[in-house]
C-alpha positions as CSV (number, residue, x, y, z in Angstrom):
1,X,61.4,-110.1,-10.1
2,X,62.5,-110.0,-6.6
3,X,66.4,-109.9,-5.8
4,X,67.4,-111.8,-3.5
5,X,69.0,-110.6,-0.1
6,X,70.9,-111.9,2.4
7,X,68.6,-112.4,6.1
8,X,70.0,-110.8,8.8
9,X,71.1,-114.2,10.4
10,X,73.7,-114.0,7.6
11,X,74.8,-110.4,7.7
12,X,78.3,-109.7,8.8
13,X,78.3,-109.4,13.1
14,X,81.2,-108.7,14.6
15,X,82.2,-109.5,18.3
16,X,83.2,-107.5,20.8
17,X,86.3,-108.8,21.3
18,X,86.4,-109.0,16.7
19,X,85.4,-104.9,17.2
20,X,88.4,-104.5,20.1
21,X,91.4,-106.4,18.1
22,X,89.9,-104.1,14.9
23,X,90.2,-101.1,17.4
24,X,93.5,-102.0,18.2
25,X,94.6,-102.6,14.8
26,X,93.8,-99.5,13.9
27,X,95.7,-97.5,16.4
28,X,98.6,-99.1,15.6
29,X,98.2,-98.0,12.1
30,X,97.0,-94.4,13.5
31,X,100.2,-94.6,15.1
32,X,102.1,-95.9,12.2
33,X,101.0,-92.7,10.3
34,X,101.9,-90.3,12.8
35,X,105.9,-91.4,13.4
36,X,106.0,-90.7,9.3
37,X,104.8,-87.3,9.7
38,X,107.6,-84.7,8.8
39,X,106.6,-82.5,12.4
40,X,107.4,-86.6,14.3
41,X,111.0,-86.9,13.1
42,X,114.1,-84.9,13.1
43,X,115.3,-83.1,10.6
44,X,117.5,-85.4,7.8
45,X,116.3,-88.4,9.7
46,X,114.6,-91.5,7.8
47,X,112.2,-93.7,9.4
48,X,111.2,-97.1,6.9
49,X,107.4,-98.2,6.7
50,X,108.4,-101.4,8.2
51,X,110.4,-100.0,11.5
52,X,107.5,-97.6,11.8
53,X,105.1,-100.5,11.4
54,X,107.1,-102.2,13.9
55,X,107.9,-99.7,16.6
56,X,103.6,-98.9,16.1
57,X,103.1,-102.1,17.2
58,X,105.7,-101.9,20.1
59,X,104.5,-98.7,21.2
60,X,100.7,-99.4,21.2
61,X,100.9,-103.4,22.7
62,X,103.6,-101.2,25.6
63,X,106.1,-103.6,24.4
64,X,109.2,-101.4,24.0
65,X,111.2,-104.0,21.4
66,X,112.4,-101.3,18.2
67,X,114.1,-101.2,15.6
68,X,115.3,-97.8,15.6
69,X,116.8,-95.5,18.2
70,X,114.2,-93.1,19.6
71,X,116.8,-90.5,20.3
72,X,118.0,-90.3,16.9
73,X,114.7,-90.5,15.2
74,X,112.2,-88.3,17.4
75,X,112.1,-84.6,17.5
76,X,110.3,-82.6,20.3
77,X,107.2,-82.5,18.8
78,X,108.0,-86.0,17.9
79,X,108.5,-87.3,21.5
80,X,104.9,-86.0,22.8
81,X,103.3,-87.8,19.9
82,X,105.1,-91.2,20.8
83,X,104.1,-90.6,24.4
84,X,100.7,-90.3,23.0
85,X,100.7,-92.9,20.9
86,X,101.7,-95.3,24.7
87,X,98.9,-94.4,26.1
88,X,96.9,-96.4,23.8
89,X,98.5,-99.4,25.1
90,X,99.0,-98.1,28.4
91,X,95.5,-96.8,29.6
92,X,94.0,-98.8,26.6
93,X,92.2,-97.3,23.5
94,X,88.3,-98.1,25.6
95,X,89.2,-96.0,28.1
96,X,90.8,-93.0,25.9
97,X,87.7,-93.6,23.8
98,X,85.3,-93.4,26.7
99,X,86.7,-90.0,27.9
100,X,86.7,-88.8,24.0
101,X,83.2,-90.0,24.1
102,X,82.2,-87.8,27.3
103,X,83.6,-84.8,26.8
104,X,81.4,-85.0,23.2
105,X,79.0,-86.0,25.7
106,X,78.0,-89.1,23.6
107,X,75.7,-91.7,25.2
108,X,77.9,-95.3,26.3
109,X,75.6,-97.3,24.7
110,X,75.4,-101.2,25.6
111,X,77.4,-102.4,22.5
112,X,80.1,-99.5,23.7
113,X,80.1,-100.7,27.4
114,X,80.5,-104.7,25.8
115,X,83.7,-103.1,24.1
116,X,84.8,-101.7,27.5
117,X,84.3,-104.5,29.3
118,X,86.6,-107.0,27.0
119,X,89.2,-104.7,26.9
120,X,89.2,-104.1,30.8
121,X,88.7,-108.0,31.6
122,X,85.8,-107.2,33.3
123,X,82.6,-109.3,33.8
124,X,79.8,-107.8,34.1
125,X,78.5,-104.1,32.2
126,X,77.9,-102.3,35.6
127,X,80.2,-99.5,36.9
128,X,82.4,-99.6,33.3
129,X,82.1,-96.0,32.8
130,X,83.0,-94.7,36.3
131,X,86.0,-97.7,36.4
132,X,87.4,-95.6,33.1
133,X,87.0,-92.2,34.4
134,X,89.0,-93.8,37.9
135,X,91.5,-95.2,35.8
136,X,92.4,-92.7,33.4
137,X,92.4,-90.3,36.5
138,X,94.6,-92.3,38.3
139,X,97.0,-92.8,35.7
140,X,97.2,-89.4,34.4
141,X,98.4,-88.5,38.3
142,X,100.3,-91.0,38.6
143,X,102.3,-89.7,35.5
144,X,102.5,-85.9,36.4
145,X,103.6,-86.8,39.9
146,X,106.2,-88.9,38.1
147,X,107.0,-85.9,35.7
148,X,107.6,-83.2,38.4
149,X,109.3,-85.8,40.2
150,X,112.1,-87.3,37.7
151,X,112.2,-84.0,36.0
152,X,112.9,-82.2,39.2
153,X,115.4,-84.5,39.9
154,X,117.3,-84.5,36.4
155,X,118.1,-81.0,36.3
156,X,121.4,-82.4,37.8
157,X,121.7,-84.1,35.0
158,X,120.7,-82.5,31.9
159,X,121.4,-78.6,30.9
160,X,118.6,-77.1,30.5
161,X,115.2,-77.5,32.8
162,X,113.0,-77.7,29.7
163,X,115.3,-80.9,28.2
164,X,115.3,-82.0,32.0
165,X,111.4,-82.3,32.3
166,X,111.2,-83.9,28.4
167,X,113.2,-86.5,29.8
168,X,111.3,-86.4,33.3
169,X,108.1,-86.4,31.1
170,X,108.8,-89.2,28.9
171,X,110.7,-91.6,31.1
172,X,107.4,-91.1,33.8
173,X,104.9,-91.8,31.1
174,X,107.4,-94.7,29.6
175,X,107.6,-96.5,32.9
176,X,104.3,-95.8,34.1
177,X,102.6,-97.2,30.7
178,X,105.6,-100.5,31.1
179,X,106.2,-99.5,27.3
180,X,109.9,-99.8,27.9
181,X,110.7,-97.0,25.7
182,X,113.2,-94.4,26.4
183,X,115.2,-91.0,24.8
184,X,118.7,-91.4,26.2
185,X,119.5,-94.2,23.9
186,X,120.5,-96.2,26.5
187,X,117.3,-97.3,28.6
188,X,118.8,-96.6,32.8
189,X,122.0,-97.8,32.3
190,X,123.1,-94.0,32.5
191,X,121.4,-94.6,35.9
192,X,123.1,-97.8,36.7
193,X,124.0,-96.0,40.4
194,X,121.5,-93.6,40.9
195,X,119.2,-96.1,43.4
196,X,116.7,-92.5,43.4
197,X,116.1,-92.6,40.2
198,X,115.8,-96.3,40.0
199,X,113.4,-96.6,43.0
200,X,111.3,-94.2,41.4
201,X,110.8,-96.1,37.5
202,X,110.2,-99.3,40.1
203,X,107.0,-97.7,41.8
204,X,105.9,-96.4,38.2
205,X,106.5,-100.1,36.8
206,X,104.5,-101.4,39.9
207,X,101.9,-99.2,39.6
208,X,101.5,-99.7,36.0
209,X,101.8,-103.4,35.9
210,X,99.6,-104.2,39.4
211,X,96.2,-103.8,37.8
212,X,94.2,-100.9,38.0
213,X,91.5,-102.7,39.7
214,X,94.0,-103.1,42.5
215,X,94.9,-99.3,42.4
216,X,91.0,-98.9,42.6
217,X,90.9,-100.6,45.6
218,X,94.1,-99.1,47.3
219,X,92.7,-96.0,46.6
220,X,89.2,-97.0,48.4
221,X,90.3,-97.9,51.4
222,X,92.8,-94.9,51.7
223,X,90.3,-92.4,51.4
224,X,87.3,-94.9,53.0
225,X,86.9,-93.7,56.9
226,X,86.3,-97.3,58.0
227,X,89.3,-99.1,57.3
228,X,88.7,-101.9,59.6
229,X,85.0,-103.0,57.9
230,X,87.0,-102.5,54.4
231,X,87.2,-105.8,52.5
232,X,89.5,-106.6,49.6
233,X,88.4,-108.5,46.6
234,X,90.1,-112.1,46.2
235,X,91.6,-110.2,43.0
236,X,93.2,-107.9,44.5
237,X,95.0,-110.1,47.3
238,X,95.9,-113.0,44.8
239,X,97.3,-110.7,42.5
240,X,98.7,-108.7,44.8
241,X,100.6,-111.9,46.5
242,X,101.5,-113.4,43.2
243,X,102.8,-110.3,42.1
244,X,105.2,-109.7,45.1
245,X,106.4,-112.8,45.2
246,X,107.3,-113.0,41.9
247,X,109.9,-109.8,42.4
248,X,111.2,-111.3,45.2
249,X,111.8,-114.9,43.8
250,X,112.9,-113.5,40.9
251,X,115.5,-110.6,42.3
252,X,116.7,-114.1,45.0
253,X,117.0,-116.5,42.1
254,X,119.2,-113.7,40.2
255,X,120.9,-112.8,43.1
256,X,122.3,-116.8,43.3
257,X,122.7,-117.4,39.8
258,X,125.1,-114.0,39.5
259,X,126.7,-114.1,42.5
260,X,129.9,-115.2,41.1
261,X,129.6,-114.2,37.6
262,X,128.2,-110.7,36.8
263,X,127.8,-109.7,40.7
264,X,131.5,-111.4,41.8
265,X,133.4,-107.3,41.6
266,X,129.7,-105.4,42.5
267,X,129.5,-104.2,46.5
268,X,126.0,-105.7,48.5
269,X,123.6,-102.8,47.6
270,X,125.0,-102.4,43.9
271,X,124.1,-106.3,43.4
272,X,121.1,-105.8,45.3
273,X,119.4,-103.3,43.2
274,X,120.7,-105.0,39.9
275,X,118.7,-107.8,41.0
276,X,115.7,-106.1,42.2
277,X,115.1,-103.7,39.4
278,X,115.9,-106.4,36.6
279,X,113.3,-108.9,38.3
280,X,110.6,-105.7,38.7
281,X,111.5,-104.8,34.7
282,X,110.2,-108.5,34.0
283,X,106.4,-107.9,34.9
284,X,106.2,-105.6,31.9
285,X,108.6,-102.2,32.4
286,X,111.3,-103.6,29.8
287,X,113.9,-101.1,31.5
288,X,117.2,-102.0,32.0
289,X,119.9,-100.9,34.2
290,X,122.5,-103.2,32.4
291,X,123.2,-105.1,29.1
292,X,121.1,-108.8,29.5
293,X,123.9,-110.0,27.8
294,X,125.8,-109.7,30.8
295,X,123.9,-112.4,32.7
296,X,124.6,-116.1,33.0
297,X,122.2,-118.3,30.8
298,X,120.5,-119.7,34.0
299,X,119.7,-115.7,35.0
300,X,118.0,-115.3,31.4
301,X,116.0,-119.0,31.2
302,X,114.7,-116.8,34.7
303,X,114.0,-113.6,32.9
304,X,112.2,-115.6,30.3
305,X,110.0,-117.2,32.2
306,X,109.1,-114.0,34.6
307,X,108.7,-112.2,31.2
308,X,106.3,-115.2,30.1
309,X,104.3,-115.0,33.3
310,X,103.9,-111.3,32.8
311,X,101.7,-108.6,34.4
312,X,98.4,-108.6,36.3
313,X,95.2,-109.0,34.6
314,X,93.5,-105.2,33.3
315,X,96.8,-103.7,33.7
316,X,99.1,-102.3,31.2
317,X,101.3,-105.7,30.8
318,X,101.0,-109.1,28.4
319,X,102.0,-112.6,29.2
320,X,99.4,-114.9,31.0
321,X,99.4,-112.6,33.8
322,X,100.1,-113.7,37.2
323,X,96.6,-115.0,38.3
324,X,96.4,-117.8,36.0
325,X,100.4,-118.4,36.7
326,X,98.6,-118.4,40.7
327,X,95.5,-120.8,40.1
328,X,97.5,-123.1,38.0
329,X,100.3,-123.8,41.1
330,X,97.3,-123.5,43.6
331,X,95.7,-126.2,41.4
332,X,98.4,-128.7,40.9
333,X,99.1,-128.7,44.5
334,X,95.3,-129.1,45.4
335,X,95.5,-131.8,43.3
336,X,98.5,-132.9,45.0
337,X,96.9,-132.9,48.4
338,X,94.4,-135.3,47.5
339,X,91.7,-132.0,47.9
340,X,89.4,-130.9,45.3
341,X,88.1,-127.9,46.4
342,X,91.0,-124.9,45.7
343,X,91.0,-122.5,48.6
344,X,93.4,-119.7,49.0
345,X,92.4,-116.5,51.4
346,X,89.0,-118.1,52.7
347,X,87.5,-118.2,49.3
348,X,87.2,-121.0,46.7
349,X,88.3,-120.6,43.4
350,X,85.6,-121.5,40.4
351,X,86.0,-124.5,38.3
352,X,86.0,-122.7,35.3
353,X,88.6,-120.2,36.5
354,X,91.0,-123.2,36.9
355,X,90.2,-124.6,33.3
356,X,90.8,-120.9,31.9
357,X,94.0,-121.1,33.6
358,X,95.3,-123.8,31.8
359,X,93.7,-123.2,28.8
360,X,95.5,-119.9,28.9
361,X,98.8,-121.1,29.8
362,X,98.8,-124.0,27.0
363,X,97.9,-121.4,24.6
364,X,101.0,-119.2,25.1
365,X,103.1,-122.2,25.1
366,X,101.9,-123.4,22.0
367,X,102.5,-119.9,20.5
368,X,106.0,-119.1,21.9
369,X,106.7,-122.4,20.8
370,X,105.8,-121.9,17.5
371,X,107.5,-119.2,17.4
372,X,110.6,-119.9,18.8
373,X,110.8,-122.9,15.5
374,X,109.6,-120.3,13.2
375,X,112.6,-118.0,14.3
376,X,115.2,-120.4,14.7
377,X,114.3,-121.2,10.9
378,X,113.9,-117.4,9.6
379,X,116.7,-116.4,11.7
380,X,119.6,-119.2,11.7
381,X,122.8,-116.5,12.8
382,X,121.1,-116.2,15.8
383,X,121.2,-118.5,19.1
384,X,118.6,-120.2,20.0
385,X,118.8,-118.4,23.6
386,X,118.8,-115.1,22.3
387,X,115.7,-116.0,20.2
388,X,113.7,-117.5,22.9
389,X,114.3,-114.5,25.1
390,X,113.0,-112.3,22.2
391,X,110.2,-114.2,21.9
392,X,109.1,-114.5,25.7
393,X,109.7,-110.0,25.5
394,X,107.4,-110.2,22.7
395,X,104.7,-111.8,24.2
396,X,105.1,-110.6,27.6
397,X,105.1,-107.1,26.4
398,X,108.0,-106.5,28.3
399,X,110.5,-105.6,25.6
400,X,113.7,-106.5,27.2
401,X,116.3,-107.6,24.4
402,X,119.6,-109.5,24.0
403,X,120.1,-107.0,20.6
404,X,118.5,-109.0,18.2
405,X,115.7,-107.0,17.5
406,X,117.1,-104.7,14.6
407,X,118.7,-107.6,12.8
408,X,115.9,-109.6,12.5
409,X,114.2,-110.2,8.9
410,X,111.5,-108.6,7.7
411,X,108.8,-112.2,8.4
412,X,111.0,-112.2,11.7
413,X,109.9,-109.0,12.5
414,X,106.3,-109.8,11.4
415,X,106.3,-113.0,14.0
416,X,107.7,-110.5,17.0
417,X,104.6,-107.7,16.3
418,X,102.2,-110.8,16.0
419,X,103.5,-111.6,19.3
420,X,103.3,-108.3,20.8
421,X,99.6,-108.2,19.4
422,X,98.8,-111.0,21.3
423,X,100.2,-110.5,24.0
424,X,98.5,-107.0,24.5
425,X,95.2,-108.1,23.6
426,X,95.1,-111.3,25.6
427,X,95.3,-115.2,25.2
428,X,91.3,-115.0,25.2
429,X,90.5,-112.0,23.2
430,X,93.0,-114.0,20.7
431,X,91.0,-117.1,21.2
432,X,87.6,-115.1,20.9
433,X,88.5,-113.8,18.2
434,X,88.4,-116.8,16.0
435,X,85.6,-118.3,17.6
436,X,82.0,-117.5,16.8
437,X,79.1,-117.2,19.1
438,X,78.6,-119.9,21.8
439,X,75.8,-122.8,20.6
440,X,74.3,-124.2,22.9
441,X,74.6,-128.4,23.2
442,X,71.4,-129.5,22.5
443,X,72.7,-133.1,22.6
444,X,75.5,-135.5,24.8
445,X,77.2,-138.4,24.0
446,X,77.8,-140.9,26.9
447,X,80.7,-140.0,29.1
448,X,83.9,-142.3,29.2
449,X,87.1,-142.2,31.4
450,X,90.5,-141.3,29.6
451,X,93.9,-142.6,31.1
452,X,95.6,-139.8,32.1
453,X,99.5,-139.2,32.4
């Protein structure tokens, strides 16, 4: 008698991206287990499962939406583990996995580089090893420079020089990583005036939020001795663009809209930098220099929609990113034109590009729709407003807040980490992960026009 066993057509394979969101999954329940360790939290002080589930989630997708209060949860000890626990949203738990996997001096096999490459955006398995090892180099110096740096600089403000470099350390790796997190209890509104210290969590929330394929390439042609013959990817001067323009419409558009309400009794430069760092915080640093509940509803419908657009692509931020955000425009004005070809910095962009684009972009409205309903149901104390700019943190991983975050019912705080899962992992990966392996059409049906709009 012969027992009968499943063919391996039928066996259970996971994809890469299924593998990454597992990966992912788990370090937020890694992390989940290290905040409830005894050595994480201060003495007397009581941290739930779910606001450890939560602020997990927060912490690993570099969100920075919690429940809690850092500063009254987190002892010593306990602040290095959280500022370990960013990186794996930060750098990203491939590349912390890669350099584990090399200093073991395991082999990155081609399943391992697969993994690599979805969680980097990348498209092709060449150069994924040496891109880690450049990222996780750059970031680590990034952060110490930003250590020495703000810790240097806050011995003016703190005591003692060991709590000035905690707080050097941790607001450095905080605003590098875009996590959003800090241990004043107060984000930088204690810094509301200190234009140092804010120009310094600005180039950490750039460099974090930029994408580390443009850092890459910065650092190339630095260190490259012919810098005329040097050529930039379309990547990096689309993103670059996009990004730069964003922070400027953004910090002009606040500028207007507060000019006679929250800015009306603030001097030139104090309104200047209120605007600046606030439209900087929306690509993904969730900082704040002031209370959002401060600004005008037009100023926040703004700040939702940067928050929405998001980071760069293979950066540390969610949202769409800003390349999509930058075909989609590019496309509808093509279209516009009467053109079909889109052409921006003497290249074309792909067809398929422009249909990921939207694709993406429908997505995350469909979600943050859906969510927004879901919420307005779950939580009905709370305006609509407040909840839509929760939402649009949520998925942009930026982790700005109105307040509402701690208030929030348990399902409503199950929709917000959902968010900031999604938004961390990507509109694709999400999409991926639901979808099975691409089958090819071995049959069409005859093709018909559709009226449109």
């Amino acid at each position: 008698m012969h027992r009968n066993t499943p063919s391996a057509k039928h066996k259970l394979r996971l994809t890469s991206v299924q593998l990454l969101v597992l990966f992912y999954f788990g370090a937020v329940l890694f992390s989940t287990i290290l905040l409830l360790l005894p050595i994480t939290l201060k003495e007397g002080a009581e941290l739930s499962l779910m606001d450890a589930l939560f602020t997990s989630a927060s912490a690993v997708s570099v969100t920075g939406l919690s429940t809690i209060s850092l500063t009254e949860i987190l002892s010593v000890p306990g602040t290095f583990i959280f500022a370990f626990i960013l990186q794996f949203g930060g750098i990203g738990v491939m590349t912390l996995g890669t350099f584990i996997w090399i200093i073991f001096g395991k082999k990155i096999g081609l399943n391992d580089r697969k993994l690599i490459m979805t969680d980097q955006n990348q498209t092709n398995l060449s150069g994924l090893v040496k891109l880690m090892r450049h990222i996780l180099v750059l970031f680590l110096i990034i952060e110490f420079i930003g250590t020495i740096v703000l810790g240097t600089y806050f011995l003016t403000y703190f005591p003692t020089w060991q709590e000035a470099f905690l707080q050097g350390f941790f607001a450095s790796v905080s605003a590098t990583t875009n996590a959003g997190f800090d241990i004043t209890g107060q984000s930088l509104i204690p810094f509301a005036h200190d234009y140092f210290i804010q120009s310094i969590n600005i180039l950490l929330m750039i460099f974090g939020s930029i994408g580390f394929p443009v850092l890459i390439e910065i650092k190339e042609f630095i260190f490259t001795k012919k810098k005329k013959a040097y050529r930039f990817s379309l990547f990096t001067k689309l993103t670059t663009f996009t990004f730069f323009v964003l922070v400027a419409v953004g910090m002009l558009l606040i500028l207007i809209f507060e000019v006679h309400h929250y800015f009306a009794d603030k001097t030139w430069h104090e309104s200047l930098f209120y605007a600046l760092f606030q439209s900087v915080t929306t690509r993904n640093g969730g900082l704040a220099t002031m209370d959002m509940n401060d600004f005008s509803t037009p100023t926040l419908l703004i700040l939702c929609i940067l928050m929405f657009i998001g980071a760069s692509p293979s950066s540390v931020g969610g949202g769409i990113r800003t390349t999509t955000f930058a075909i989609t425009l590019l496309s509808i004005y093509t279209y516009a034109k009467g053109n079909t070809a889109i052409k921006v910095f003497k290249r074309e962009i792909i067809p398929e590009d422009v249909v990921k684009s939207f694709t993406v972009i429908m997505t995350a409205s469909m979600i943050c729709g859906v969510a927004v309903v879901m919420l307005s149901f779950l939580e009905p104390n709370q305006p609509l407003l407040k909840i839509l700019f929760e939402v649009c943190s949520a998925f942009g991983t930026t982790g700005l807040s109105m307040g509402i975050t701690a208030d929030l019912s348990l399902w409503g705080k199950t929709i917000i980490i959902l968010l900031m899962f999604i938004g961390r992992i990507g509109i694709f990966s999400f999409l991926f992960l639901i979808r099975g392996e691409i089958k090819e059409e071995h049959y069409h049906f005859p093709k018909e026009k559709v009226i449109i709009g």
